[in-house]
Structures are given as C-alpha cells and as structure tokens.
gemmi code that builds the backbone of each chain (N, CA, C; Angstrom):
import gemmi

chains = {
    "A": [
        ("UNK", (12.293, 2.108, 11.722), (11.808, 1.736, 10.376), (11.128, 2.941, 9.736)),
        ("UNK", (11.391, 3.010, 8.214), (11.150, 4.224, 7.804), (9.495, 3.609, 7.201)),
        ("UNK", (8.721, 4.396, 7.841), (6.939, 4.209, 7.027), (6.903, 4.912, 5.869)),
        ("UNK", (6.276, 3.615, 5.127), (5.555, 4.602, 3.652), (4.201, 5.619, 4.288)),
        ("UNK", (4.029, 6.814, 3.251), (3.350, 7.604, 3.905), (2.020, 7.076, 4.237)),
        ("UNK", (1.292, 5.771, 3.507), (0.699, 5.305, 3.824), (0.262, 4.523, 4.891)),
        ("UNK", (1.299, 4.104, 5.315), (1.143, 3.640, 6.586), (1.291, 4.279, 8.082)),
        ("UNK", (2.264, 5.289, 7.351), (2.284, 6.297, 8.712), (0.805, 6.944, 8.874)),
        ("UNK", (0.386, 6.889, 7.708), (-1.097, 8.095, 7.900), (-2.202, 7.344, 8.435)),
        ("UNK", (-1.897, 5.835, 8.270), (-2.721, 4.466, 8.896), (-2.822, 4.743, 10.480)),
        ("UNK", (-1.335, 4.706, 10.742), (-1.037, 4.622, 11.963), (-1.043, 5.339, 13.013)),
        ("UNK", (-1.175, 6.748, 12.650), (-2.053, 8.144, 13.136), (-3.573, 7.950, 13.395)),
        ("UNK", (-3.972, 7.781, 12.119), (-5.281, 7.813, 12.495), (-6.002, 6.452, 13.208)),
        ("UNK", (-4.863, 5.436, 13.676), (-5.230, 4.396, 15.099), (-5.683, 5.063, 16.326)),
        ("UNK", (-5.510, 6.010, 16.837), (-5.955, 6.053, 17.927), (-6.828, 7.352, 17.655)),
        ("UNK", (-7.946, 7.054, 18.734), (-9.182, 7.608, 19.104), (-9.253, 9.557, 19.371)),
        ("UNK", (-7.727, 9.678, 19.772), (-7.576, 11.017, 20.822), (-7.104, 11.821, 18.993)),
        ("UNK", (-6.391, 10.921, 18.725), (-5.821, 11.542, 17.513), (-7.109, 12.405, 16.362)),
        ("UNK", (-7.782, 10.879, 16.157), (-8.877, 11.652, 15.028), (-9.711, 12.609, 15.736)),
        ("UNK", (-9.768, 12.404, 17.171), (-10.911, 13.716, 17.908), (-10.078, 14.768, 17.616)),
        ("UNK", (-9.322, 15.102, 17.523), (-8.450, 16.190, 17.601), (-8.247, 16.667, 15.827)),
        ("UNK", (-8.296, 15.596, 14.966), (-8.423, 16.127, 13.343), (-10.023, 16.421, 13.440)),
        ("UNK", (-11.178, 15.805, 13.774), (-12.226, 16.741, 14.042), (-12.526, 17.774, 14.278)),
        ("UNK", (-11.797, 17.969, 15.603), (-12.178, 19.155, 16.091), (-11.117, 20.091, 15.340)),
        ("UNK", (-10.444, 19.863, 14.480), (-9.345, 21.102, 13.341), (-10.207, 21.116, 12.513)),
        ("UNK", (-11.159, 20.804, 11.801), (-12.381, 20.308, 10.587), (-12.719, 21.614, 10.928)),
        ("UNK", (-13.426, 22.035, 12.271), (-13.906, 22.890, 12.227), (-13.179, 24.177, 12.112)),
        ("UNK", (-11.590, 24.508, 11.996), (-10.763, 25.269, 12.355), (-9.411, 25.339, 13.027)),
        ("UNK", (-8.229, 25.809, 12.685), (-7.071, 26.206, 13.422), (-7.546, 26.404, 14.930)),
        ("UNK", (-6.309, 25.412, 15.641), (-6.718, 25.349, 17.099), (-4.986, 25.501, 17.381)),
        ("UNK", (-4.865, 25.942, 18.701), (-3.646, 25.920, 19.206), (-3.362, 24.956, 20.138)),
        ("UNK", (-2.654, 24.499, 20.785), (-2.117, 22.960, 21.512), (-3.154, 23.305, 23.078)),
        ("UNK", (-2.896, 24.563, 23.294), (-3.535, 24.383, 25.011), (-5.715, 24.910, 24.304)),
        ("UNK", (-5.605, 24.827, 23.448), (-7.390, 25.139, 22.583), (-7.422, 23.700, 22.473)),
        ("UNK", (-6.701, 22.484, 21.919), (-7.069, 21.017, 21.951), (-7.251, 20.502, 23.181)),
        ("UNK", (-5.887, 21.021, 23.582), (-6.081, 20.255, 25.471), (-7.152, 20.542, 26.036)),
        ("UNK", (-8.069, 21.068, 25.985), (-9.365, 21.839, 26.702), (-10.165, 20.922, 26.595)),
        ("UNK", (-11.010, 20.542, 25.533), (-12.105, 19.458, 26.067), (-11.562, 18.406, 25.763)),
        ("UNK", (-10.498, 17.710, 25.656), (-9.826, 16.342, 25.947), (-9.538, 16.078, 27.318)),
        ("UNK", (-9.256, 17.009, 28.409), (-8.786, 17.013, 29.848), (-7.600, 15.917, 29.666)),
        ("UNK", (-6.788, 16.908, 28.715), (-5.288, 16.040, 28.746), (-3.983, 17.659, 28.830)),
        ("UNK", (-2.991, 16.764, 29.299), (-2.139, 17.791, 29.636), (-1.519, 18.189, 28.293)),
        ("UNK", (-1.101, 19.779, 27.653), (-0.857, 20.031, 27.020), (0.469, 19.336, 26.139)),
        ("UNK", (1.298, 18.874, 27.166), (2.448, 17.725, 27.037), (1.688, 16.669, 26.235)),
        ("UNK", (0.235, 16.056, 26.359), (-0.028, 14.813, 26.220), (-0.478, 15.176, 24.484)),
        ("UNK", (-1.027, 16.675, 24.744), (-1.676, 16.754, 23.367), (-0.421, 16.911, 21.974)),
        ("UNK", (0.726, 17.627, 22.815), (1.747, 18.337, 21.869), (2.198, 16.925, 21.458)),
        ("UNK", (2.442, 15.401, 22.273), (2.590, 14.413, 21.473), (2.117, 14.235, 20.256)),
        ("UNK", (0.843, 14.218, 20.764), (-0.138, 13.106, 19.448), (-0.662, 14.352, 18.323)),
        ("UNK", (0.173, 15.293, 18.252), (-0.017, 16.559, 17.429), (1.098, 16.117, 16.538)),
        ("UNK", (2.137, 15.750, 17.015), (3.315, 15.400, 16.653), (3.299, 14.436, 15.715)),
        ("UNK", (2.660, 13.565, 16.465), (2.278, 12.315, 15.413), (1.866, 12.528, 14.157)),
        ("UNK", (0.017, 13.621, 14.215), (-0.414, 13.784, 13.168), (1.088, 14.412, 12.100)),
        ("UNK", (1.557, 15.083, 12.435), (2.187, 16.367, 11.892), (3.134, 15.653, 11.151)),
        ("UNK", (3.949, 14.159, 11.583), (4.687, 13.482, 11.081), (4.477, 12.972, 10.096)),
        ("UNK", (3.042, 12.513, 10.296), (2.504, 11.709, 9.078), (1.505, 12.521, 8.002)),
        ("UNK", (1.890, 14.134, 8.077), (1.678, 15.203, 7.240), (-0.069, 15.417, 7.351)),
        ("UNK", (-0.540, 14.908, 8.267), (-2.178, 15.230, 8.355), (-2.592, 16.628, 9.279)),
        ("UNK", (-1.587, 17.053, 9.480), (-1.517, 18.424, 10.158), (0.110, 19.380, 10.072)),
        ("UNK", (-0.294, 20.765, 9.334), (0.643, 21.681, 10.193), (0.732, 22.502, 11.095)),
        ("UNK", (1.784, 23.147, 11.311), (1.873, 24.538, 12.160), (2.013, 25.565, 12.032)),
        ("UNK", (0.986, 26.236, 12.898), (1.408, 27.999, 12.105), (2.788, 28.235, 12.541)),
        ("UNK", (3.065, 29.375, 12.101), (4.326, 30.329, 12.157), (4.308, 31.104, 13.716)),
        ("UNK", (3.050, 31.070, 13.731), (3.216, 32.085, 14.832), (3.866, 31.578, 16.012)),
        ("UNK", (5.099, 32.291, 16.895), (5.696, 31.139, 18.157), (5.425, 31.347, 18.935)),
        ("UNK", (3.739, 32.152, 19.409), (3.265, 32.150, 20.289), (1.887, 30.589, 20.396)),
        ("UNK", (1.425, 31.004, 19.445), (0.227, 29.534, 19.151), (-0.173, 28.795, 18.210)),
        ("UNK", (1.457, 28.808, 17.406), (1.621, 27.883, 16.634), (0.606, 26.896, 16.523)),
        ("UNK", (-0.683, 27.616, 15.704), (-1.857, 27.040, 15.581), (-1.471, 25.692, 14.888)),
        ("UNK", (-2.267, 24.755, 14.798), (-2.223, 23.296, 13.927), (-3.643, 23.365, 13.024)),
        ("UNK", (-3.279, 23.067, 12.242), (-4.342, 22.733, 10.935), (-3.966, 21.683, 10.149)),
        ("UNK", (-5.599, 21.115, 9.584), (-5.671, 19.851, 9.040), (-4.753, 19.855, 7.471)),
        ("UNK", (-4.406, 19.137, 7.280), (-3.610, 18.620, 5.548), (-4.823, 17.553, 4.865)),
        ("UNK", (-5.466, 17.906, 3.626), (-6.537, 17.046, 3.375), (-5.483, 15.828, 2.389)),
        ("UNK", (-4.138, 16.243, 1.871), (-3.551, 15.138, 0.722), (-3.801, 13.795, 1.477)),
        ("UNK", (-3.357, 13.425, 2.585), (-3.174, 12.132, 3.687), (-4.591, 11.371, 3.506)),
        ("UNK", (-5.728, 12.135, 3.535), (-6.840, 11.791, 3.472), (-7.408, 11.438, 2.028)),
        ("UNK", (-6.822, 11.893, 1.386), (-7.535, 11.846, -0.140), (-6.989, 10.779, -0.337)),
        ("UNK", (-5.442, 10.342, -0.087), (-4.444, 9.214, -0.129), (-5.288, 8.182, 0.032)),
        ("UNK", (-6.043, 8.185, 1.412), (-6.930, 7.215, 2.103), (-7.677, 6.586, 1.053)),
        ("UNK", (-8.176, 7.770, 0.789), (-10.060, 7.677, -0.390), (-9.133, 6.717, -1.485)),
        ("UNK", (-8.187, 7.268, -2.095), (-7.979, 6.261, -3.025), (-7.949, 5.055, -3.137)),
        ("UNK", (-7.249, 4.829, -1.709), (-7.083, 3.200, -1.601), (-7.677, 2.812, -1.192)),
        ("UNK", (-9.097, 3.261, -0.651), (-10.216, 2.567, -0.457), (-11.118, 2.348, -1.464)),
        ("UNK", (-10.620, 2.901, -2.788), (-11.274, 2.863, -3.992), (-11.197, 1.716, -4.467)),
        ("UNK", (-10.089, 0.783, -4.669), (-9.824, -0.395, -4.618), (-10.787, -1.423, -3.998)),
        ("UNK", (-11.347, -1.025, -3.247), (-12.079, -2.131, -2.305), (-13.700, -2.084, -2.650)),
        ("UNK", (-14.357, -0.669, -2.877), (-15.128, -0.326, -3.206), (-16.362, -1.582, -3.693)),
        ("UNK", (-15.857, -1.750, -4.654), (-16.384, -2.955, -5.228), (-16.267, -4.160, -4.703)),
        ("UNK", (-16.016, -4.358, -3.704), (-15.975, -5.689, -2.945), (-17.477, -5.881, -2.100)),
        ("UNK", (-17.415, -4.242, -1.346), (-18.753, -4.239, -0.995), (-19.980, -3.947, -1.409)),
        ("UNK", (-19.918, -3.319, -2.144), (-20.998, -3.209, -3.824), (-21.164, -4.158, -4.275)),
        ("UNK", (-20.600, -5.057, -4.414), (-21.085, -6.534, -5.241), (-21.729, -7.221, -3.903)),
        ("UNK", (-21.384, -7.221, -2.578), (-21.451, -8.221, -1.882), (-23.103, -7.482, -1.024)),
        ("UNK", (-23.192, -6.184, -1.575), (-24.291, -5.581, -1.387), (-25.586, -5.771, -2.125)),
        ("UNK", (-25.281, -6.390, -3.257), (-25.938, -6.550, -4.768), (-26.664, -8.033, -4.661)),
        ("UNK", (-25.830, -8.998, -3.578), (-25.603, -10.135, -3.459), (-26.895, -9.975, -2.808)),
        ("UNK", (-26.608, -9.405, -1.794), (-27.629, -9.878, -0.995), (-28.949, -8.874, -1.016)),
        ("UNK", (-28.863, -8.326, -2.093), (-30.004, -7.590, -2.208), (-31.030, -8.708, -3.485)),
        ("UNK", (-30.180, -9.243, -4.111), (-30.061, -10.537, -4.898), (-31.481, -11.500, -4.390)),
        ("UNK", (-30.433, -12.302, -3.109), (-30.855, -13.224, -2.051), (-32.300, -12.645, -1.329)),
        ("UNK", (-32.646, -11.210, -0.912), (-33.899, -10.940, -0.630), (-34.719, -10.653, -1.351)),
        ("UNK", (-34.616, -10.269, -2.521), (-35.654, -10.241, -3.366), (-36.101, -11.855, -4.097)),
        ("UNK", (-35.471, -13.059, -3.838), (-35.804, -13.920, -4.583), (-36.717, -14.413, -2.855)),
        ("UNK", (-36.426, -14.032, -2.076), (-36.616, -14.659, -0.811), (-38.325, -13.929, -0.970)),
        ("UNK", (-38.288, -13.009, -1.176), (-39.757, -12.109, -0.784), (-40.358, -12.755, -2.184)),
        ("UNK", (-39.757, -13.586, -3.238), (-40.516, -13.854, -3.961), (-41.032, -14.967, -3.879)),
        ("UNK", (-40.184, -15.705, -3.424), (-40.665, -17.142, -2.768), (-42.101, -17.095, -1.851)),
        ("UNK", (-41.831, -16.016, -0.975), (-42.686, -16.032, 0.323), (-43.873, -15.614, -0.375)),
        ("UNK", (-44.164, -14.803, -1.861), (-45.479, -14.381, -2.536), (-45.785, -15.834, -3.455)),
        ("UNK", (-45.170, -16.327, -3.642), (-45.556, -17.869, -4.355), (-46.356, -18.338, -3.209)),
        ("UNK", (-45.600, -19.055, -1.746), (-46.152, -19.200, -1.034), (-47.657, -19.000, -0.882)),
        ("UNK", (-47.913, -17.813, -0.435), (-48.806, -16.862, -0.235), (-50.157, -17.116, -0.944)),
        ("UNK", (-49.752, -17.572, -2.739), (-50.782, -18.040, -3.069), (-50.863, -19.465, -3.460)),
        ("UNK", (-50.279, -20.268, -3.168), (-50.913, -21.470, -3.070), (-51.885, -21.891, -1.954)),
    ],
    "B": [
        ("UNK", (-4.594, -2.939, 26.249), (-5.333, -2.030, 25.823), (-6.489, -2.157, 24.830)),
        ("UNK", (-7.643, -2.606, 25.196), (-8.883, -3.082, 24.326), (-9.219, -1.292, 23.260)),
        ("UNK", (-8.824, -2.028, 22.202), (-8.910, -1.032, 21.021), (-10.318, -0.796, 20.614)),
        ("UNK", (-10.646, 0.303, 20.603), (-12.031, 0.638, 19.178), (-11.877, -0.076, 18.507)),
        ("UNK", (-13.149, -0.666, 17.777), (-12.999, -1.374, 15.872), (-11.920, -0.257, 15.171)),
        ("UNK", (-12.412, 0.913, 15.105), (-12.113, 1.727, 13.836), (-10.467, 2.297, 14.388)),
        ("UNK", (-10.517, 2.352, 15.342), (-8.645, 2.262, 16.268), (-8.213, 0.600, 15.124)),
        ("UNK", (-8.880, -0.592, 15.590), (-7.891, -1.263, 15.392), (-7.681, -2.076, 13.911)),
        ("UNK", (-8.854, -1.117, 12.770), (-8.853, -1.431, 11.706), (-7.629, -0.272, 11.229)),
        ("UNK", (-7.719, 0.623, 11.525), (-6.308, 1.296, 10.782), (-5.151, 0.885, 11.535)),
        ("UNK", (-4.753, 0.139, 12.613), (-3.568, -0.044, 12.756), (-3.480, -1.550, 11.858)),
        ("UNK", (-4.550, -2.190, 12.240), (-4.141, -3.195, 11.269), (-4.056, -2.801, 9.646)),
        ("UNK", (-4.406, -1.749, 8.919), (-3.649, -1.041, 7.853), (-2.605, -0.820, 7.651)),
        ("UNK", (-2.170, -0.497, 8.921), (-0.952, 0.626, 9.036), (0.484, 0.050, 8.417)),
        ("UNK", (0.187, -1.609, 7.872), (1.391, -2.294, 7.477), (1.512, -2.890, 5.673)),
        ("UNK", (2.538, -1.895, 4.874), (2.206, -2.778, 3.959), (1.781, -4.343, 3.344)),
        ("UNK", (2.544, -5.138, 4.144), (2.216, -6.511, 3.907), (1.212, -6.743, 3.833)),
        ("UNK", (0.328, -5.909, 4.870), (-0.859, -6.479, 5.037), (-2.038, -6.063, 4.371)),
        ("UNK", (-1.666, -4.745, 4.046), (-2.821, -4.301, 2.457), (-2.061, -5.067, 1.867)),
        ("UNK", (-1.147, -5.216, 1.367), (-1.048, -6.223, 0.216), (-1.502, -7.661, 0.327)),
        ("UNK", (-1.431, -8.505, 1.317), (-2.918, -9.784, 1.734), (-3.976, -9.450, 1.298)),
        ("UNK", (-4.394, -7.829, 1.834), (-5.674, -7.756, 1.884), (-6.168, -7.843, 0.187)),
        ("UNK", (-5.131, -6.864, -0.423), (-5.833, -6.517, -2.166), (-5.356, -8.369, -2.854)),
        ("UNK", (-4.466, -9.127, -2.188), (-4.750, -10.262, -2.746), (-6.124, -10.888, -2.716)),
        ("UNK", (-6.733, -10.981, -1.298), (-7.567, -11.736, -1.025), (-8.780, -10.691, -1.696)),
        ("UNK", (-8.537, -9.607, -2.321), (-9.689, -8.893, -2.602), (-10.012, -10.325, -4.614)),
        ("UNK", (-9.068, -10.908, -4.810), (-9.027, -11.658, -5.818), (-9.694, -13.063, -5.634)),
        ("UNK", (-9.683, -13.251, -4.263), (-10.440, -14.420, -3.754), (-9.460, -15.193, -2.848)),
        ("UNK", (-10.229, -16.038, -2.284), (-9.845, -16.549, -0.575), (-8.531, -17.108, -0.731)),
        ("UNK", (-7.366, -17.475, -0.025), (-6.889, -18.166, -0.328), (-5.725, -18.656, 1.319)),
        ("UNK", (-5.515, -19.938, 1.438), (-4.754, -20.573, 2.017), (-3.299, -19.304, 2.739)),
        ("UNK", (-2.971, -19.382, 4.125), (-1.376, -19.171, 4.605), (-0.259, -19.590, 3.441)),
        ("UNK", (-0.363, -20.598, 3.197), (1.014, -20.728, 2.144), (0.737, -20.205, 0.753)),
        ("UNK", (-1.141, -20.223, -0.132), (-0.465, -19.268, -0.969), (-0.445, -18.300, -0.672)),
        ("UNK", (-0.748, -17.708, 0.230), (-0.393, -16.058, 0.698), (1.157, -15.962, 0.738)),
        ("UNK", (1.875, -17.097, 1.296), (3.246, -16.711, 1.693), (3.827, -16.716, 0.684)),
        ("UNK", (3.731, -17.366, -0.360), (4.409, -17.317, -2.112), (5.262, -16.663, -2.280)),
        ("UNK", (3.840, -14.941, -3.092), (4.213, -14.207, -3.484), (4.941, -13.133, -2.812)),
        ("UNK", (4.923, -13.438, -1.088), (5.451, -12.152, -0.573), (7.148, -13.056, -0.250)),
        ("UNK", (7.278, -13.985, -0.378), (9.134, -14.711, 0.101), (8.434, -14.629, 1.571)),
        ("UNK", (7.935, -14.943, 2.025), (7.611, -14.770, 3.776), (7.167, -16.145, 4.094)),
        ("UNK", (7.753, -16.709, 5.208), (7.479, -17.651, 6.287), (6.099, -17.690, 6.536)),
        ("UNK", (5.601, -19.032, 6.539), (4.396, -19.203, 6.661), (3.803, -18.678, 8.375)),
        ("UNK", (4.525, -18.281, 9.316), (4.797, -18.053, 10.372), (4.848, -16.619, 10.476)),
        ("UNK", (5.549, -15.848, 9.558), (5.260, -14.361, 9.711), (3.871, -13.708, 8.835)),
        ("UNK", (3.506, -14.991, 7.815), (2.390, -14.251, 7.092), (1.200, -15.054, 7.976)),
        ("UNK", (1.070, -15.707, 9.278), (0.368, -16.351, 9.975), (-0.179, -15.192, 10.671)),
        ("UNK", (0.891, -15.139, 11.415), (0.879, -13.363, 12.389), (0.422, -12.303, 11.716)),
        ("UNK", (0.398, -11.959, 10.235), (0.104, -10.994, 9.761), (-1.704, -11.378, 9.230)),
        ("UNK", (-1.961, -12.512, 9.358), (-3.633, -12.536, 9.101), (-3.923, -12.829, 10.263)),
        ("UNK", (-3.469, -12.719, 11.348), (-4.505, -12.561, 13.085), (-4.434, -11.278, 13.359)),
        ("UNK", (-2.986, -10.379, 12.784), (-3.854, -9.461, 13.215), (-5.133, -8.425, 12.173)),
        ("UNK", (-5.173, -8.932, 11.106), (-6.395, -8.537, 10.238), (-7.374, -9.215, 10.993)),
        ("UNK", (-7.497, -10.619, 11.378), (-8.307, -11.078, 11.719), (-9.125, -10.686, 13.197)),
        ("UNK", (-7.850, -10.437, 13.971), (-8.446, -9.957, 15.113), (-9.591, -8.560, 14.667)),
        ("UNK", (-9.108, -7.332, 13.416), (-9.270, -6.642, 13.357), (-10.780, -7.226, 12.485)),
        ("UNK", (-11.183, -7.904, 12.155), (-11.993, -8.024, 11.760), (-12.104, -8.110, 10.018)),
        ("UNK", (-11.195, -7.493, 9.218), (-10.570, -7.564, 8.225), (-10.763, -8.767, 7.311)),
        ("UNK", (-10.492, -10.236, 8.250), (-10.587, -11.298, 7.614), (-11.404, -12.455, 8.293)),
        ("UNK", (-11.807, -13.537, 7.505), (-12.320, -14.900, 8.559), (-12.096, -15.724, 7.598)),
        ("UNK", (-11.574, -16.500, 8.724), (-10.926, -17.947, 8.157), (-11.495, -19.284, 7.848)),
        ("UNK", (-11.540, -19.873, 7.059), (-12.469, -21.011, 6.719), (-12.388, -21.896, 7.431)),
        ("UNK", (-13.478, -23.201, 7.510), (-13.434, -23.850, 8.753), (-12.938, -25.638, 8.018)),
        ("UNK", (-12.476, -25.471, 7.046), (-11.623, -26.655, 5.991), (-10.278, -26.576, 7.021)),
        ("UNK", (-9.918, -27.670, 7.921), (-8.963, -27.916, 8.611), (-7.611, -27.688, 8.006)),
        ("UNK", (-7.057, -27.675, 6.954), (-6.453, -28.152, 6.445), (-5.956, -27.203, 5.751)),
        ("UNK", (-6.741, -26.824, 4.797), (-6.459, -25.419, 3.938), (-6.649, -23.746, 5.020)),
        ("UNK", (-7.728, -23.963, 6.061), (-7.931, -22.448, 6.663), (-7.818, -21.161, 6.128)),
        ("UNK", (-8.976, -21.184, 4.791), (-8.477, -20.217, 4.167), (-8.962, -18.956, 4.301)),
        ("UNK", (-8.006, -17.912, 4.078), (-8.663, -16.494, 4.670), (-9.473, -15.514, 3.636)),
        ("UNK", (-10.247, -15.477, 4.193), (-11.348, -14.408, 3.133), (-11.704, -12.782, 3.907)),
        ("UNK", (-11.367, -11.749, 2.643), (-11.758, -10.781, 3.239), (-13.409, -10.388, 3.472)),
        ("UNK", (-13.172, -9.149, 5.070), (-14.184, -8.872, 4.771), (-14.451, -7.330, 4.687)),
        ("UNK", (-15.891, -6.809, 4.527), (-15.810, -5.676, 3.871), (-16.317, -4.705, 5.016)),
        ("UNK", (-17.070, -5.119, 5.854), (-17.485, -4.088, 7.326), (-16.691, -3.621, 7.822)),
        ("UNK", (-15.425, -3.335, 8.204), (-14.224, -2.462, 9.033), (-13.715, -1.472, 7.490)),
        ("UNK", (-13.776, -2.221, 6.421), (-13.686, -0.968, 5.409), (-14.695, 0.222, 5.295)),
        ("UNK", (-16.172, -0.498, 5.058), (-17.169, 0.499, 5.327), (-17.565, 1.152, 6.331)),
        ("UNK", (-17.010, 0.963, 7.321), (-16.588, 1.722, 8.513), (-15.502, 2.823, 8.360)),
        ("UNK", (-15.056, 2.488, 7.585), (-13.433, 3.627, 7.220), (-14.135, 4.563, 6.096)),
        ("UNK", (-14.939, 4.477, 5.345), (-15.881, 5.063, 3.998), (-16.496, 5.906, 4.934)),
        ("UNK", (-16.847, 5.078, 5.945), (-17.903, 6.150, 6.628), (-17.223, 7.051, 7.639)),
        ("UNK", (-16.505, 6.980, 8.068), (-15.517, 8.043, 8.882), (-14.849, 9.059, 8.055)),
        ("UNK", (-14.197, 8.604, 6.843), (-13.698, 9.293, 5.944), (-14.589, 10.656, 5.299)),
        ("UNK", (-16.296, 10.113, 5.026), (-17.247, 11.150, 4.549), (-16.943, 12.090, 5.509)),
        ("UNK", (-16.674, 12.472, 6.981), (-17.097, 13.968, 7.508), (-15.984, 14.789, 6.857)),
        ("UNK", (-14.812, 14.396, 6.111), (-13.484, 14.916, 5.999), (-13.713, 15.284, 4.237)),
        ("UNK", (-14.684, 14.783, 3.209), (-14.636, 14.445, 2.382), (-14.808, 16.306, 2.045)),
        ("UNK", (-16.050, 17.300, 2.441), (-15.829, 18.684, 2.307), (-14.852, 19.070, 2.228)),
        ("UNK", (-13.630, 18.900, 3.231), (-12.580, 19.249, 3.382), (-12.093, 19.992, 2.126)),
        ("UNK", (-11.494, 18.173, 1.748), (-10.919, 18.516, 0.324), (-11.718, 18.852, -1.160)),
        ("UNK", (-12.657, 18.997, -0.623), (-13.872, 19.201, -1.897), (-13.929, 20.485, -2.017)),
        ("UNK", (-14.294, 21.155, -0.802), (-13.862, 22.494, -0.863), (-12.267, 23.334, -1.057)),
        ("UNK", (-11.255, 22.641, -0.676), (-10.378, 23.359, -0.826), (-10.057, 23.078, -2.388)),
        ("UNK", (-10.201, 21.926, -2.836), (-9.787, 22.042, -4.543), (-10.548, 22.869, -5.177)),
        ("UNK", (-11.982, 23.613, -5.114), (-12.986, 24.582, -4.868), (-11.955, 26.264, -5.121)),
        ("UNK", (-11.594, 26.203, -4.007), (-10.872, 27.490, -3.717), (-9.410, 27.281, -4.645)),
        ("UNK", (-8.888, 26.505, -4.729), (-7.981, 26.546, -5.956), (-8.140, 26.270, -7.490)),
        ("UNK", (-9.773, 25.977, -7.376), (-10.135, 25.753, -8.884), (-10.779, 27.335, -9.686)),
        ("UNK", (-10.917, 28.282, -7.962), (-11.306, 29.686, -8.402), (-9.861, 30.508, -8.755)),
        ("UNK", (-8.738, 30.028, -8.047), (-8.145, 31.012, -7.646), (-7.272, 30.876, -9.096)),
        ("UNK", (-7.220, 29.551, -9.897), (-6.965, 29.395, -11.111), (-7.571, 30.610, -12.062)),
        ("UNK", (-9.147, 30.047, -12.052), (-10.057, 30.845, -12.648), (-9.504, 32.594, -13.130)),
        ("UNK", (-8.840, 32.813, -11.749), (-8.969, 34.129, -11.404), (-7.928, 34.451, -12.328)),
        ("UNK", (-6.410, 33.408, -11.829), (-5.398, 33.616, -12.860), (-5.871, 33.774, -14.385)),
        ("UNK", (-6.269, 32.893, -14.606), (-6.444, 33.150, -16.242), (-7.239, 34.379, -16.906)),
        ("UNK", (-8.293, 34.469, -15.789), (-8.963, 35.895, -16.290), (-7.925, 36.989, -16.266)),
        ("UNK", (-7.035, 36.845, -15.584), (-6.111, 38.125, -15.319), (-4.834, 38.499, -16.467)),
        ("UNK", (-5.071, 37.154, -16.740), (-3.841, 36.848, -17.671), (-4.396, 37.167, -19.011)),
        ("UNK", (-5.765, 36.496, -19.197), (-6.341, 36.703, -20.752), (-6.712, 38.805, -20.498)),
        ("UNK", (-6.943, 39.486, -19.536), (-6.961, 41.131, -19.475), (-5.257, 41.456, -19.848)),
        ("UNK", (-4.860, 40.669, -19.081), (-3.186, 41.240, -19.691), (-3.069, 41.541, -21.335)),
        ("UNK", (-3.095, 40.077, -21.840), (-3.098, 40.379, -23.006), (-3.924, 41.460, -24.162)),
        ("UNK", (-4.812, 41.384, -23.631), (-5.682, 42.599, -24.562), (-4.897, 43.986, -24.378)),
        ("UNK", (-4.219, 44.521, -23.767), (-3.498, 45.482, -22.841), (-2.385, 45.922, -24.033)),
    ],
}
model = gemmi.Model(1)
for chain_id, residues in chains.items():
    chain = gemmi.Chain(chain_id)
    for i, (resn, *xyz) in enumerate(residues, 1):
        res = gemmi.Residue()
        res.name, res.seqid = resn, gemmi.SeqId(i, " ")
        for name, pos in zip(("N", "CA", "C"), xyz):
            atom = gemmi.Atom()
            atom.name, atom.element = name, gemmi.Element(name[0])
            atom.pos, atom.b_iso = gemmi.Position(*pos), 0.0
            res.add_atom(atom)
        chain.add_residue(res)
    model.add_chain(chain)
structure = gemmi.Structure()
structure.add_model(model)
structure.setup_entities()
C-alpha cells in the first residue's frame, strides 16, 4: 500500500529507536556505525530504521560512500506542526474550561469562608 | 509488544481514516454508525478503527449503551506538541539561513544594477 506522506511520516516516528536516532541528528550529521554506538544495536539494525526515516523523507544521505552521513529533513516535521494546528484549539478551549471550573470553585470556597 | 504512549499515538496516526474520525470528532462526539456514513465503511471496520485510537488513548467512549459514543481526547496530542517543540529550532533556524541567504541575493542583485 502506497502511504500518504503523512502517514508514512506518522509511522516512522512510531517507534522509540527511530526518534532517538532523529535526536541524536538534531544535534548533527552522524554516520550509521556513529548511531549504532550508544543504541548497542548492530549496524544492520540501525541501517534499517535509517531506511525507514529516509523513506518517509525525515532524513538524508550524504554523498560520501564512505559515511554516507544521515541528516535530519525538517519539511516532515513542519507537515506534523500543521496538522496539529487543527487540533490546537481543542485543547485551548478545554484548558480555558477548566481554568473556568477553578476559578468559580476558589470562589465558592471564599464565599464559604465568610459566612 | 507493549508500546510507549507517544510510540502508540503516532501509529495510531499513521492511518488516514483515522485522522479523519479524529478531525470529525474534533466537531463533536458522535456514535460508530455516524462515523461510518461519511467514510462508505462497515460499521465493523470503522469499529476497529476507534479501538485502535482508543487503545491509543486518542478517544473514550460514552457509557449510553446504545449509542457508545466516541469523543476525542486531547492528552496524546499534547504529548505530540510537546515532542515536536525540541525539533521546532530546527526549522526555525533553517528558514533563518534561507531568509539571509535571500537577503544576500537581493543585495547582490540591487549592486548589480547600479553597475
């Protein structure tokens, strides 16, 4: 099945090993056996889930065919931000709500207070 | 394989159908069958497609026997807002470096012309 890029970029960033590894590119171009190092995974295991990112365009590769460094792609991510823009306001209102609900609550409890 | 939250909120992304539930229900709660409506889908495949939001935390279902209607929720998103901020420099800075490197063009271009 062919993924919209959206969902492929969903589906990358599911697992745990994956985003440690777009982290640790945040800080810089890394090469496949520079990731494998503090993951204690075999370079085989990393060149997978490199693969993955790379599919779903959240990482490329250098040129070089010795250490065809990998680096982060920020479009995949901005993709993200957008469509979480959509939602935004779901939790902003539902934040509002209940900021709502405690201030009538702390006002109650000062009525209280002086009777 | 017991998933992370934030593992199993983007795979449960990772499917159009199911952002599209989700930005329905961002309109307000509503019943398996009207969910199944608008998508032509079996009340049976759009069943499966709100357990696994639900498992993911995504949604909760009302306790009206009858109707069970699904309402989103907003904590596994603001969980994704908040993972998303360490990445947000990223692209802040690199549109940065292409908003100079513009800059640069035009200065070069407006010296041309005086020339």
């Amino acid at each position: 099945m062919a993924l919209d890029q959206l969902s492929a970029t969903f589906a990358a960033l599911s697992d745990p090993t994956r985003r440690a590894i777009l982290a640790r590119l945040l800080e810089g171009e890394a090469s496949v056996a520079e990731l494998a190092e503090p993951f204690q995974m075999t370079t085989r295991a990393v060149s997978k889930h490199i693969g993955v990112l790379e599919a779903a365009g959240l990482v490329t590769r250098g040129r070089d065919a010795q250490r065809r460094p990998s680096r982060i792609r920020a479009e995949p991510l901005v993709d993200v931000d957008m469509w979480l823009q959509g939602y935004r306001r779901l939790w902003i209102s539902r934040f509002q709500q209940l900021d709502e609900r405690l201030a009538k609550l702390q006002m109650e409890g000062r009525t209280g207070d002086r009777e």
